[in-house]
VOPAGU-2260 file (C-alpha; in pm, 1 decimal, decimal comma):
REM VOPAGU-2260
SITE   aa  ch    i         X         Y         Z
SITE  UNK   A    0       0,0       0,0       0,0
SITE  UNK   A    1     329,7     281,3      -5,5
SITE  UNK   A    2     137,3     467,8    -316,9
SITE  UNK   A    3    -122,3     562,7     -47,1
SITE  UNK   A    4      42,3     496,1     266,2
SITE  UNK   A    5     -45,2     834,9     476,5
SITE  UNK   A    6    -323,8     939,4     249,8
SITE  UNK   A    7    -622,2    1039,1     469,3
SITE  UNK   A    8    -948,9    1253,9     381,5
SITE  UNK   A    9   -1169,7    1452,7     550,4
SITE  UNK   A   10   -1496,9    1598,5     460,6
SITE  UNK   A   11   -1858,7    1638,5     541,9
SITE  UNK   A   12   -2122,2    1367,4     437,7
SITE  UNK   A   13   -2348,2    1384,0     144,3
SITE  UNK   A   14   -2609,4    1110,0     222,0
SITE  UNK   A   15   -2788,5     937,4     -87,3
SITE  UNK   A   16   -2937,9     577,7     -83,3
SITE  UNK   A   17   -3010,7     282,4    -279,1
SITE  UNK   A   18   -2949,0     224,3    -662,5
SITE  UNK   A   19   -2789,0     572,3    -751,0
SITE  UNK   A   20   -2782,8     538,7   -1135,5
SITE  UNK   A   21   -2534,3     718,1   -1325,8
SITE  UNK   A   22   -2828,1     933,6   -1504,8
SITE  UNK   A   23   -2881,2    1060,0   -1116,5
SITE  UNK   A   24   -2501,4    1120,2   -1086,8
SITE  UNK   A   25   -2510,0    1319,8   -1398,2
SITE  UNK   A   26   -2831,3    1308,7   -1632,5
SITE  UNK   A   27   -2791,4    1194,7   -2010,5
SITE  UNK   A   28   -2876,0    1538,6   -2108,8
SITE  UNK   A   29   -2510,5    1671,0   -2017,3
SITE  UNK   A   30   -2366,4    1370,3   -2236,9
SITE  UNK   A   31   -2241,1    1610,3   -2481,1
SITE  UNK   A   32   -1981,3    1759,9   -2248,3
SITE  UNK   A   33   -1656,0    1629,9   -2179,9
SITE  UNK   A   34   -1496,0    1924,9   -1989,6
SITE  UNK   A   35   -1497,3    1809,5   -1584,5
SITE  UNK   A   36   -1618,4    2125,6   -1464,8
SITE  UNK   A   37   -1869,9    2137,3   -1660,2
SITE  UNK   A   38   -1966,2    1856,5   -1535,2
SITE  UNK   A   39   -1964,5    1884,4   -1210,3
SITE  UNK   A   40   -2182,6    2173,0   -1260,1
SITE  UNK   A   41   -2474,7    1919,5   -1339,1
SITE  UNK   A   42   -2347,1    1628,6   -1077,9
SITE  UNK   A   43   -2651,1    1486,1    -909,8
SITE  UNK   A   44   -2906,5    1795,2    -981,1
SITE  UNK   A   45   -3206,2    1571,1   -1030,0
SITE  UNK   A   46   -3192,9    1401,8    -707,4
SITE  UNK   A   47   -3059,2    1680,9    -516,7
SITE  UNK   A   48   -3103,5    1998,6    -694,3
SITE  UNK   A   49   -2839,0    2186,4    -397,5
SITE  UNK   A   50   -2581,1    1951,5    -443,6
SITE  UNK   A   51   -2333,4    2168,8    -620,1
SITE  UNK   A   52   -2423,5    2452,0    -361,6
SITE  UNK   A   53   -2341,8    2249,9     -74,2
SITE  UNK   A   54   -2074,2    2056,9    -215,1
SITE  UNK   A   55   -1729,9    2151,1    -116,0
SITE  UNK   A   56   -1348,5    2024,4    -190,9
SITE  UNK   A   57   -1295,2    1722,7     -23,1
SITE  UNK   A   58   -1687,9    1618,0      20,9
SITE  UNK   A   59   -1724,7    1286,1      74,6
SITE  UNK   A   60   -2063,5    1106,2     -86,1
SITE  UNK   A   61   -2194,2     837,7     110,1
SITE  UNK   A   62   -2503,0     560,5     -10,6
SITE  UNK   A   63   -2637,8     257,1      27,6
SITE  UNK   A   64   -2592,4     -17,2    -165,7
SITE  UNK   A   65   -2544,6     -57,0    -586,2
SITE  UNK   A   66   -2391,6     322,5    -605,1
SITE  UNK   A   67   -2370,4     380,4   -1028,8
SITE  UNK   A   68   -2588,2     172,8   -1107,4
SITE  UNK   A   69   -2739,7     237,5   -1496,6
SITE  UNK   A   70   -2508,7     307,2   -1803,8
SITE  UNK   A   71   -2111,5     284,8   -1789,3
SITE  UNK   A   72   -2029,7     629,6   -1877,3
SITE  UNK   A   73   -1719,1     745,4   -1730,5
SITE  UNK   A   74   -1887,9    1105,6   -1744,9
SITE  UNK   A   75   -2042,8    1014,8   -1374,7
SITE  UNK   A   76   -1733,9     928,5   -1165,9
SITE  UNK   A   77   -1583,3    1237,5   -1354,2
SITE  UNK   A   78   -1836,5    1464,3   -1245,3
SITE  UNK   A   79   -1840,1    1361,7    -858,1
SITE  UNK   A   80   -1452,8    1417,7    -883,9
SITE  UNK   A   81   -1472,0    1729,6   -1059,9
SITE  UNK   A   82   -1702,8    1861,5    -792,1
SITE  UNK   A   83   -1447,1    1818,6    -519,7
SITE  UNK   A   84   -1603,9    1522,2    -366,1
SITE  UNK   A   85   -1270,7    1327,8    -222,4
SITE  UNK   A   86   -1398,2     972,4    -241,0
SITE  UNK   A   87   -1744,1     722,7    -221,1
SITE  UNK   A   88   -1860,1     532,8      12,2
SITE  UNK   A   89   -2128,2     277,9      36,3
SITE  UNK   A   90   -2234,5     -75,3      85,4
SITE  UNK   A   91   -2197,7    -165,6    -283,3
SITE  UNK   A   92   -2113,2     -33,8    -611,8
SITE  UNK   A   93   -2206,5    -140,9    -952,4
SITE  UNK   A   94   -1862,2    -261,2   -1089,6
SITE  UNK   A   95   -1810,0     -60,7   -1416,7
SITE  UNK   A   96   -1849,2     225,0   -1206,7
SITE  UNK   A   97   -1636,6     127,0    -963,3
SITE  UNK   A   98   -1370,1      48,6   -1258,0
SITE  UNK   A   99   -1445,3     396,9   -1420,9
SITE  UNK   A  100   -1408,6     571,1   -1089,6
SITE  UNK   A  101   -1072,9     401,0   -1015,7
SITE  UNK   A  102    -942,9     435,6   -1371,6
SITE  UNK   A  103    -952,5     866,7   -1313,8
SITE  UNK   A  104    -856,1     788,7    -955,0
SITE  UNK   A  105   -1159,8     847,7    -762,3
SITE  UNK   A  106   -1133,6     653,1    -398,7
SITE  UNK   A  107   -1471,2     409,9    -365,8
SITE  UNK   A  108   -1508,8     230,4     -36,8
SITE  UNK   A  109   -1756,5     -23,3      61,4
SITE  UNK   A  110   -1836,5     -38,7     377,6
SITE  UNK   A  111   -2215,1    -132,7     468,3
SITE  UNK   A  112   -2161,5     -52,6     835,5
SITE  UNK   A  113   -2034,7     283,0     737,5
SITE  UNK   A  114   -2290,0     323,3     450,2
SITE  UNK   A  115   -2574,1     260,7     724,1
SITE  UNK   A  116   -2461,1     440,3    1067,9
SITE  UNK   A  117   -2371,0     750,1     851,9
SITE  UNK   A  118   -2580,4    1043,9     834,2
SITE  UNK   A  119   -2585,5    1365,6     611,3
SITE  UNK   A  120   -2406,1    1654,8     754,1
SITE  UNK   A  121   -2149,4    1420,2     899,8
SITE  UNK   A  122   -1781,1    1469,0     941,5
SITE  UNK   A  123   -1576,3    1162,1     828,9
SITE  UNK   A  124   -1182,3    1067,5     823,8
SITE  UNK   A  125   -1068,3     845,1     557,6
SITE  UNK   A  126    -766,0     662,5     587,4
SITE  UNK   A  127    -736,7     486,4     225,7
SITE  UNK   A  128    -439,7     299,7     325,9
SITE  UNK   A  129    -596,3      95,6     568,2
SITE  UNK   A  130    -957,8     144,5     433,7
SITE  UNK   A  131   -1035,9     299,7     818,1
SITE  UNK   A  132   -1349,5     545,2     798,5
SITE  UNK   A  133   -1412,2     743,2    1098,1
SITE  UNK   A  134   -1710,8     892,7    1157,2
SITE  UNK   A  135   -1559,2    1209,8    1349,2
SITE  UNK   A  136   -1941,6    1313,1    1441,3
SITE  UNK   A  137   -2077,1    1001,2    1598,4
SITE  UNK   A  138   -1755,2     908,4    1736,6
SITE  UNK   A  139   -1756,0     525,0    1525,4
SITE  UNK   A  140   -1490,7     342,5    1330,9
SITE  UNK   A  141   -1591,0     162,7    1043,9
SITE  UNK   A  142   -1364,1     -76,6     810,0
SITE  UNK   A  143   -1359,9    -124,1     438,9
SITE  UNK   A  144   -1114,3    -306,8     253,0
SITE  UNK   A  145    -784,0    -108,3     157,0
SITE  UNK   A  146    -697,0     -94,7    -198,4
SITE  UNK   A  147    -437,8    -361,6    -360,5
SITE  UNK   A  148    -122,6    -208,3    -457,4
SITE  UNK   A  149    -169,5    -154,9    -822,6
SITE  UNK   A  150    -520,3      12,7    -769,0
SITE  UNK   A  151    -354,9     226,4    -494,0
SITE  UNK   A  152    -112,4     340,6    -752,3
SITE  UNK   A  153    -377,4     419,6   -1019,9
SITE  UNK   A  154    -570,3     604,5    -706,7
SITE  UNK   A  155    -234,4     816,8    -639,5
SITE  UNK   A  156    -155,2     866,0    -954,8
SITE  UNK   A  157    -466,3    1065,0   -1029,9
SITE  UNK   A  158    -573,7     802,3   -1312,3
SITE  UNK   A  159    -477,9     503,8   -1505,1
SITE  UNK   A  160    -338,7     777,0   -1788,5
SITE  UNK   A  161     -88,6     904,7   -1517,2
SITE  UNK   A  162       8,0     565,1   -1357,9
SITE  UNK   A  163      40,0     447,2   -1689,4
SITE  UNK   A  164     273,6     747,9   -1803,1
SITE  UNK   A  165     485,8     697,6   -1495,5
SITE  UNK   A  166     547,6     336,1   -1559,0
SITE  UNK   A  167     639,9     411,7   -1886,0
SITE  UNK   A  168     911,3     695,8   -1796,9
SITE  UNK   A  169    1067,1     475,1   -1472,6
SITE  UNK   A  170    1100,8     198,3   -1726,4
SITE  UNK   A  171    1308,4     418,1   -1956,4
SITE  UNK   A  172    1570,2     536,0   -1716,4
């Protein structure tokens, strides 16, 4: 875990719940755009139409269970990143999403303990190199599963572009 080791988050809870589908995380209409910020203009307006007002850097969303659900657009984990939000968590995620999401080097977590107990508004602590998720508010520890090695170098990275650039150039020298 040394691409990660030390990497820890903080941020204030968005809550959603079950079966988030990617035309919730950003609708089809915005399909057109590729530019992240314009993006995250959009992210999750029709569920929750304040989102990008309350939304600050280093936000972290947390759901239920099946988070990106729906169509496996890479627009939506581009979106919640381009927002600000640091990283997901909940007690499941559909997995091209979760690939997407890793592949531009968003964090995802699961965690169903944390993905219940947690409530919007609260303040979490994210250690991704041990997959520890404090809930800073209610005063609980949760656990999800850290990240292999590779994936915690894509994470890092910012993306599997970068990590793949920088394996490139180290194998040159």
């Amino acid at each position: 875990m040394a691409a990660i080791t030390g990497k820890v988050l903080k941020g204030t809870v968005h809550k959603y719940g079950a079966d988030v589908n990617t035309d919730a995380i950003i609708p089809a209409r915005y399909l057109n755009v590729s530019e992240p910020g314009e993006l995250a203009q959009h992210c999750m307006e029709d569920i929750d139409t304040d989102f990008v007002k309350k939304v600050k850097p280093g936000d972290i969303i947390v759901a239920s269970t099946n988070f990106g659900c729906g169509s496996s657009r890479e627009h939506a984990p581009l979106a919640i990143k381009a927002a600000g939000v640091s990283c997901v968590i909940a007690g499941s995620f559909a997995r091209i999403f979760f690939r997407n999401a890793i592949n531009i080097g968003l964090p995802l977590l699961e965690s169903p303990e944390a993905a219940t107990a947690t409530r919007d508004g609260d303040r979490l602590e994210v250690d991704l190199a041990s997959g520890l998720i404090k809930n800073l508010t209610l005063g609980k520890e949760f656990r999800a599963a850290p990240y292999p090695e590779f994936m915690a170098g894509i994470i890092e990275a910012g993306g599997l572009i970068e990590y793949t650039r920088r394996k490139i150039e180290k194998a040159r020298k």
